[in-house]
KOLLUMTI-497255 format. One record per residue (C-alpha): x, y, z. Coordinates in steps of 0.05 Angstrom, whole numbers, padded with zeros to 5 digits, always signed. Example, Ala and Ser with C-alpha at 12.3 -4.5 7.8 and 13.67 -1.06 7.14 Angstrom:
// residues 2
+00246-00090+00156
+00273-00021+00143
//
This chain:
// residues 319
+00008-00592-01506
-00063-00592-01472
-00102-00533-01462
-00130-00547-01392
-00099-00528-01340
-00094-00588-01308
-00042-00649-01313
-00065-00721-01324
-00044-00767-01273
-00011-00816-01323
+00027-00745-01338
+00046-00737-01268
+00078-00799-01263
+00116-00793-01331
+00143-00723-01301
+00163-00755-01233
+00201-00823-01268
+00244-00778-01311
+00257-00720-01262
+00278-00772-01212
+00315-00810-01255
+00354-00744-01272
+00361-00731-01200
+00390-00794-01184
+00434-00786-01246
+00467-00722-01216
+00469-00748-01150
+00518-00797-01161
+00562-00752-01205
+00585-00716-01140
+00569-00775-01095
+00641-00809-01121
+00684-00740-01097
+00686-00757-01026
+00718-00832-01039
+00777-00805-01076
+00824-00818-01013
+00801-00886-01008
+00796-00896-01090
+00879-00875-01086
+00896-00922-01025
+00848-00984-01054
+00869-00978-01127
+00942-00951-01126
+00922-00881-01170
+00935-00818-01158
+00897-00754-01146
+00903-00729-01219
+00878-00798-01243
+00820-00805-01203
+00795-00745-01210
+00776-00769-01275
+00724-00804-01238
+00681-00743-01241
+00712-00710-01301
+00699-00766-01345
+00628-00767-01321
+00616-00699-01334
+00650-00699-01392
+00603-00756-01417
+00537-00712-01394
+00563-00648-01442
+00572-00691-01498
+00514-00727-01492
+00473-00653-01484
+00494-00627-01534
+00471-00680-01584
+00401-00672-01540
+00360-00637-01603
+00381-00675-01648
+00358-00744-01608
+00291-00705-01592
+00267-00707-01660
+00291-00774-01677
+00274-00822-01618
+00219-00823-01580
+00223-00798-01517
+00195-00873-01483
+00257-00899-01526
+00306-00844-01486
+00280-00851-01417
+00292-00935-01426
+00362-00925-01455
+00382-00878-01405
+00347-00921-01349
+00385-00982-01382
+00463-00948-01385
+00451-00928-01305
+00434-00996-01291
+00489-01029-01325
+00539-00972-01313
+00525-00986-01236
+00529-01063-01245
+00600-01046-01275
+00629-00991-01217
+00598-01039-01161
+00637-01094-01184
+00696-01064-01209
+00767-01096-01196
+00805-01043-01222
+00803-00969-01233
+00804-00968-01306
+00737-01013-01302
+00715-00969-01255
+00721-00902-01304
+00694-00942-01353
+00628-00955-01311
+00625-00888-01291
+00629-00875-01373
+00573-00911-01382
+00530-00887-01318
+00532-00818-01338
+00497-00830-01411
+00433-00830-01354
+00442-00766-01336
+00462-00735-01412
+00393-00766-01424
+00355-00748-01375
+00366-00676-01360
+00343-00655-01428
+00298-00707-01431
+00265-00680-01364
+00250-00606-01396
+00224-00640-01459
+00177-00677-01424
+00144-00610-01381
+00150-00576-01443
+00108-00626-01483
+00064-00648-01433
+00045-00592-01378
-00005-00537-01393
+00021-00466-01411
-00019-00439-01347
+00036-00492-01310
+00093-00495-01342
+00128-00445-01292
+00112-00483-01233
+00137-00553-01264
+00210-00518-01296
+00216-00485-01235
+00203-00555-01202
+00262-00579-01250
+00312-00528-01238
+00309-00545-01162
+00322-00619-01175
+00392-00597-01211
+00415-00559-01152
+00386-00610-01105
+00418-00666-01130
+00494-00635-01140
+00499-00617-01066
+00458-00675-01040
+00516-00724-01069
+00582-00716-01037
+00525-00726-00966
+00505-00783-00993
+00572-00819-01014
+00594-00793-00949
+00542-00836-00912
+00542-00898-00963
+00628-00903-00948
+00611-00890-00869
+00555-00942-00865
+00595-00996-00914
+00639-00973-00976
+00647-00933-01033
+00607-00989-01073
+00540-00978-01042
+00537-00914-01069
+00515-00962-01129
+00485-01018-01103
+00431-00981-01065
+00414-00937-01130
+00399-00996-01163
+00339-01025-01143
+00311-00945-01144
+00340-00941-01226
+00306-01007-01233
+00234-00981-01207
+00245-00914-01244
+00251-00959-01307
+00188-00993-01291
+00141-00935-01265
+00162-00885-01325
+00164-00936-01381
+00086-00939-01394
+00067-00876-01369
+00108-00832-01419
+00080-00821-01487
+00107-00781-01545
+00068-00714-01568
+00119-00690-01618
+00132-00725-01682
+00192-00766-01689
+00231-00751-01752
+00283-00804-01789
+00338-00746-01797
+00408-00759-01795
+00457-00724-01757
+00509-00680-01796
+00578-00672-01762
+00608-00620-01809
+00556-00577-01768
+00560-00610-01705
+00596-00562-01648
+00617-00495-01664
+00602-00498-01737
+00617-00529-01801
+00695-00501-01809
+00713-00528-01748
+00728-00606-01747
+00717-00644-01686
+00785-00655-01675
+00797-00588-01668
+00737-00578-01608
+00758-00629-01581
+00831-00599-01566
+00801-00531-01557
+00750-00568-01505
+00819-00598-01475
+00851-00521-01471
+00783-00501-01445
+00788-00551-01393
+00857-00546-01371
+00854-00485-01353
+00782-00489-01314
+00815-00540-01279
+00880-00481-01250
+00834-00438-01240
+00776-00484-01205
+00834-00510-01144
+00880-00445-01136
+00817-00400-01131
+00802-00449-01066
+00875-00457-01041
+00881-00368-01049
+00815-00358-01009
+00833-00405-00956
+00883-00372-00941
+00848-00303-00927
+00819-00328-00871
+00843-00358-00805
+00848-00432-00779
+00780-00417-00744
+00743-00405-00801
+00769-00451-00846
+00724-00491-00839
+00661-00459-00859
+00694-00422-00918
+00709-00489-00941
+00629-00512-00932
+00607-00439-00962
+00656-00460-01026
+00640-00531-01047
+00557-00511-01034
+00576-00452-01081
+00606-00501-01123
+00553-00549-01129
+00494-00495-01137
+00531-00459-01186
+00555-00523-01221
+00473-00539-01231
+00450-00475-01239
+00508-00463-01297
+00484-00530-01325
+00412-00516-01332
+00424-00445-01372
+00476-00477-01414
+00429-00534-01435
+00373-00479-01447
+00418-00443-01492
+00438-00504-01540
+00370-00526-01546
+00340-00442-01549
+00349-00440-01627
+00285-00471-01665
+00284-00448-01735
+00242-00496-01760
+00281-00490-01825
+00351-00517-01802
+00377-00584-01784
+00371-00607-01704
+00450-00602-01715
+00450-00537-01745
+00407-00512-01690
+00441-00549-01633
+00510-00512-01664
+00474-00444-01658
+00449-00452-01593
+00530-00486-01577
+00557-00413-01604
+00501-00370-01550
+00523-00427-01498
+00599-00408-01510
+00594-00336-01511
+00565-00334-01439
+00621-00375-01415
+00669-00330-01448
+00634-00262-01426
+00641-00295-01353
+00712-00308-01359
+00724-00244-01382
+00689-00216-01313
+00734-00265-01282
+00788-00237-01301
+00774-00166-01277
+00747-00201-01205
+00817-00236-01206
+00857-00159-01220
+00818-00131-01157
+00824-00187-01113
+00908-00198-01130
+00909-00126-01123
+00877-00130-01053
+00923-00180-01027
+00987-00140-01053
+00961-00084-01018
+00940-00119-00956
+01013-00147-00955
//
């Protein structure tokens, strides 16, 4: 990192190619919600199935961060940026010409390796490149684009289905991938030293005595009941209110949502990338900052729950 306290312009330019490509990335995660009616009518799917649409995409992302130290050390970060730059591209080629639903998902699959890139990618970058004396001003920069982008993307699909249909939403983002790709390629350079490790799996996750079979059901479990929760908590506070208000309770939610969403996403990929030893594996550390990442969302549920007591306790009462 450079003592001045100044950034280079060829590091400005590196900063603004990834950060937009990550904002782009996240902006058409949440861009897809508002087509679901017309995905179901179009494609013959129903609402649990293309809702997978977004799940699958997000799903993608948390994968994809968690593996985030590990690919630091062992690609360079010019090599990351054109990957991720590359999967958007041909991920939006796929969804924009799509004849199906399942080719569709499968686009959408692809796409989001962009934004499981980028995000991490994006901090690496400040954190390599921009002077200590900055380096508040430029995360701070960062952590707006993630709640930016989130609540920017169901506007966005909205207007891309009103002006045409749901497939704009990826033809116009790709001629702005395509100069991302070209503006960030030469202006990135690598300051930390790439290293030919391999990645271990027996540590991968939640440690070594866990296989991934078993994450990956507990991730399932996890998810399941997220996804109760996530709809019934809406439906129950609806309901609180009158027909008047409706309305803006439902705005106030899904901008809760979305800030909350980025916000919850930018801690959690802090905390999986916090732990550097020096003297373990990236996968050992990536596990270790997986376990910190993991107790905060526990701790929170746990709060839930008592929020949920008080607030089922209210309505008995109120009854």
């Amino acid at each position: 990192m450079s003592d001045s306290t100044k950034v280079t312009r060829q590091e400005l330019v590196a900063i603004f190619a990834v950060a937009l490509m990550a904002f782009v990335g996240i902006l058409v995660e949440t861009s897809m919600n508002v087509t679901f009616p017309t995905l179901m009518k179009t494609m013959h799917v129903s609402l649990d199935l293309v809702q997978w649409i977004t799940t699958g995409y997000l799903l993608t992302v948390a994968l994809l961060m968690l593996t985030s130290a590990f690919l630091h050390q062992r690609f360079k970060n010019r090599q990351l940026f054109a990957v991720g730059a590359s999967l958007f591209i041909l991920g939006d080629l796929i969804c924009a010409l799509a004849p199906n639903f399942w080719v569709l998902l499968f686009g959408r699959v692809v796409q989001a390796g962009c934004a499981g890139l980028a995000i991490p990618l994006m901090f690496n970058v400040i954190l390599e490149t921009v002077p200590r004396a900055r380096l508040g001003f430029y995360m701070g920069l960062a952590g707006l684009i993630l709640m930016i982008a989130p609540a920017s993307g169901p506007t966005f699909g909205g207007v891309m289905v009103a002006l045409g249909s749901w497939r704009w939403i990826f033809w116009s983002t790709l001629p702005v991938e395509a100069i991302i790709l070209l503006l960030g390629y030469g202006a990135i350079r690598q300051v930390s030293e790439v290293k030919r490790i391999h990645f271990d799996w027996s540590q991968f996750g939640l440690g070594q005595h866990l296989s991934i079979i078993v994450i990956l059901m507990l991730y399932i479990v996890f998810s399941i009941g997220r996804s109760m929760a996530f709809s019934n908590t809406m439906t129950n506070g609806l309901k609180e209110v009158t027909m008047a208000e409706r309305a803006d309770a439902n705005a106030i939610y899904n901008t809760g949502q979305q800030f909350a969403g980025s916000l919850g996403t930018t801690i959690l990929a802090a905390l999986m990338s916090s732990v550097k030893s020096g003297q373990l594996s990236a996968a050992r550390e990536t596990a270790m900052g997986s376990q910190l990442a993991f107790g905060l969302v526990l701790v929170l549920g746990l709060v839930n729950f008592v929020l949920y007591r008080f607030v089922f306790k209210y309505q008995v009462t109120d009854k």
